[in-house]
N, C-alpha and C positions, 0 to 999 in steps of 0.2 A: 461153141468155142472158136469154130472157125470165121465167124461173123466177128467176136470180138479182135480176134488177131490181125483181122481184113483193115482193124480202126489204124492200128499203128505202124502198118505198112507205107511209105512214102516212098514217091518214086524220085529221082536224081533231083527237078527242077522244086518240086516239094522241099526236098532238102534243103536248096539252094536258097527259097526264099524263108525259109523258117530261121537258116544262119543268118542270113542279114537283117533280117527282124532283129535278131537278138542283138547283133553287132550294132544293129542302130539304137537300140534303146540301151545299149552300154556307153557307146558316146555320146550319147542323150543326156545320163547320167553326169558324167566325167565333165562334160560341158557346163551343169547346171553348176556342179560343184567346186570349177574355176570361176565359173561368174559371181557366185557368192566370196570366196575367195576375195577377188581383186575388191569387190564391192567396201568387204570390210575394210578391207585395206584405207581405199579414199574414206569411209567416215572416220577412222583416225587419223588420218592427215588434216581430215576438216576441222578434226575437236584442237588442234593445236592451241596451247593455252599462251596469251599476249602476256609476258610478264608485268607490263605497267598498267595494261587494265587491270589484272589481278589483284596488284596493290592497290587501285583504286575502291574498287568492290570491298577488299580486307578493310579499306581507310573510313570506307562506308556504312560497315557494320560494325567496328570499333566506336564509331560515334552514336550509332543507333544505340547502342547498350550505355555509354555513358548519358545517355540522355534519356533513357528508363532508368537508372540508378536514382537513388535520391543521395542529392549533395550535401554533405556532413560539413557543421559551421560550427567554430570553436561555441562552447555554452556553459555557463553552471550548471553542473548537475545540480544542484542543491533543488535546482525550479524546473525537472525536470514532469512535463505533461504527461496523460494518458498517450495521449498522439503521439507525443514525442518521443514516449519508452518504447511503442509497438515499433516507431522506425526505426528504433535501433536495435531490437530485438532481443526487447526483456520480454520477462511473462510476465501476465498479469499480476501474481503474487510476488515477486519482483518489484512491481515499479508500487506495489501495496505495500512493501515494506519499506521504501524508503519515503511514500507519504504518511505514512503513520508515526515515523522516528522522525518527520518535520513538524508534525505534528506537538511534538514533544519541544517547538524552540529550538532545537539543537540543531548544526549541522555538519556535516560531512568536508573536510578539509584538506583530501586528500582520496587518491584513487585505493589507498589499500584501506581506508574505512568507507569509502562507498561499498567495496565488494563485500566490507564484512558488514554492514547494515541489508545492502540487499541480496547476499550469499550467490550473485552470477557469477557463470562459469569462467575459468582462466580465458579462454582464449574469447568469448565477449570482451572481458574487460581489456585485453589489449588491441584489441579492434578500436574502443570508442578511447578508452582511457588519452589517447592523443589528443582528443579535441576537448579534454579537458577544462577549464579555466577560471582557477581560483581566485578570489580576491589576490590581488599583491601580499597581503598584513600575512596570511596563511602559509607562503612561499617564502617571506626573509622575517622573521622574529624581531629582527634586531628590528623593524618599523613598524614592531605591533603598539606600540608607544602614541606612533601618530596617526592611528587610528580613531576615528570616535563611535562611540554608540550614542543612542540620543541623549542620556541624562547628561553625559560627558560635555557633548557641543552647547548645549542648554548653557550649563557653569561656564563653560568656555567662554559664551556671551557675554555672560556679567560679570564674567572674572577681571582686574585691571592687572595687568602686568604687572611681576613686581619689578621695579627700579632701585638703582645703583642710588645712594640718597647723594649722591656727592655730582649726579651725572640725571641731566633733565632731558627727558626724551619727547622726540617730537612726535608728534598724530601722522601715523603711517596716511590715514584718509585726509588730510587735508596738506600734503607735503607735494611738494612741484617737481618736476622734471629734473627742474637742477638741483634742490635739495639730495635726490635720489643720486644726481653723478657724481656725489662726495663720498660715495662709498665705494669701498674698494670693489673693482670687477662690475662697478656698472657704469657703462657709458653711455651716447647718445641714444642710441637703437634700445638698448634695454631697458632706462629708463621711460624713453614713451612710449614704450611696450607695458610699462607698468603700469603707469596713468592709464594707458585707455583701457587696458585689462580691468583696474578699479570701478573705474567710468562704466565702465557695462555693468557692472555688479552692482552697480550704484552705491558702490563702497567696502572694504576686508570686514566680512563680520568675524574670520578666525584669523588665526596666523598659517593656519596650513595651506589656506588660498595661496598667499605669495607665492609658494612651489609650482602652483599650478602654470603660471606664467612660462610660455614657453622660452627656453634658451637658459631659462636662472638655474645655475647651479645652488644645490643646497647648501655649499659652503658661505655663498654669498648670503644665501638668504639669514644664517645667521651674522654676518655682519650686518644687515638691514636692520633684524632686531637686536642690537647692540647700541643704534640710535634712534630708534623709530618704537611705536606702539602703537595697537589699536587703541583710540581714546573714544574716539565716538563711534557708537553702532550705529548703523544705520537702519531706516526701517524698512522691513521688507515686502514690496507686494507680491504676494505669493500667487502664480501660474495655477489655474484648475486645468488642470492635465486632461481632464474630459470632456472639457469644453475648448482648450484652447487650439486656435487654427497652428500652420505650422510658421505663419508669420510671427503669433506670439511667441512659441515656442523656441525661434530662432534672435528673440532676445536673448533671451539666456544665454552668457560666454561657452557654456558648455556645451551648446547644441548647434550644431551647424546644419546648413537645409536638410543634408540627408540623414542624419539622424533623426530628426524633425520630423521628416515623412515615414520614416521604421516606425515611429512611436504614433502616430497616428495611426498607418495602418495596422498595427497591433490590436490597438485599440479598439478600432475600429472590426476588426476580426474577433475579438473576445467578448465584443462588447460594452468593453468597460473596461478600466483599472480600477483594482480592488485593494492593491495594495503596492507597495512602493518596490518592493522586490522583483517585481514580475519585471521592471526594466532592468532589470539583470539577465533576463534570457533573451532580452534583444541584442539580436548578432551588432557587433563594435560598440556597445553600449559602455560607456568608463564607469563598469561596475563598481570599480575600487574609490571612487570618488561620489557613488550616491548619497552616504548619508551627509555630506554637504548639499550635493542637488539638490535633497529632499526638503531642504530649507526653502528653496525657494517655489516650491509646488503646494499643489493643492488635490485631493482628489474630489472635490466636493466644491 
């Protein structure tokens, strides 16, 4: 007992270095844990954030996502693809039901019978339903009149205007520049605007061409047929759409180069054109004016 007690006897100088032992490893302590202190300190003074880099890096990852997006281009739904429904995100049994009710000849004329042919959900349809894009004839009634379907353009052909018996009308296709400035609201510019318009066509085979003519108002155009008719058709050589370059292509009044190259490269992505419709889903394609186009094509 006496041996263990002998352990924890210290004499003065014993004391003396045992307290500063401690006393040193307590501002040993104290010490390390200013230094970490101040430490952190400077790494948030470092992270300081540069407000205009920051908006740069936000500007930068802004574009990165719009440039993984896929960009939405006005289209008929009527010719809408496999592909084309997944990117917009029907389901399969979805984009099944509105080819099977095309199936049928008929189509959809409007976004509240698209939804009730392919039953998608509300907030789908007003996601996409903006990029909509109906024929014209679908959207004003009152010009469902001057629309045609084939048999309709067909008669149209061989139909002669009828005339006033007391009042003899001239051949819209063989009428001159200044014939044309006799009528009211066409002057210089728009009568050789009309001429060369014909001139490409190599002639009006209907009367709803005249419209086409840029700058003519409708009102005019029926004072045009008030003294004018179509008397002679012309013949048409019709464009094989699947063969032709975009040079050929870029005869047609209707087709300017870069439509020209959409319809190539379609084609050329498909395969093929199979049918005259399918230039309805190319993006700025003047849908509302193909069953005149289609006169002058060919798929074959």
């Amino acid at each position: 007992m006496e041996k263990i007690k002998s352990h924890f006897k210290f004499n003065k100088q014993e004391r003396s270095g045992i307290f500063f032992l401690l006393l040193f490893i307590v501002l040993l302590q104290l010490g390390y844990f200013l230094w970490m202190r101040f430490s952190s300190d400077n790494v948030v003074k470092a992270l300081h954030i540069d407000p205009l880099m920051q908006a740069q890096i936000d500007s930068l990852k802004k574009n990165a996502v719009q440039q993984d997006s896929i960009k939405i281009f006005p289209f008929n739904p009527n010719f809408i693809t496999d592909y084309k429904g997944y990117t917009l995100g029907m389901s399969i049994e979805e984009i099944d039901r509105l080819h099977n009710f095309r199936k049928t000849n008929s189509y959809v004329n409007s976004k509240e019978e698209f939804q009730q042919v392919t039953k998608i959900s509300d907030s789908l349809l007003q996601t996409i339903a903006p990029y909509f894009k109906f024929p014209e004839w679908t959207q004003n009634k009152k010009q469902n009149s001057k629309n045609y379907n084939k048999s309709s353009l067909k008669k149209e052909v061989v139909k002669v205007s009828v005339t006033k018996k007391h009042v003899k009308l001239t051949d819209l296709n063989t009428a001159t520049a200044e014939d044309l400035k006799l009528i009211n609201g066409i002057g210089e510019k728009l009568s050789a605007r009309i001429v060369k318009f014909r001139d490409r066509l190599g002639g009006f085979v209907v009367k709803e061409q005249l419209s086409h003519v840029y700058g003519l108002e409708s009102e005019v155009v029926e004072n045009v047929f008030k003294q004018f008719e179509i008397k002679s058709i012309p013949t048409i050589n019709k464009i094989n759409i699947n063969e032709a370059s975009v040079d050929d292509l870029t005869q047609l009044v209707y087709f300017n180069y870069d439509m020209a190259r959409k319809i190539i490269n379609y084609r050329d992505t498909s395969g093929g054109i199979v049918a005259f419709n399918e230039l309805a889903t190319i993006e700025g394609f003047p849908s509302e004016k193909l069953v005149i186009i289609q006169l002058y094509l060919s798929l074959n």
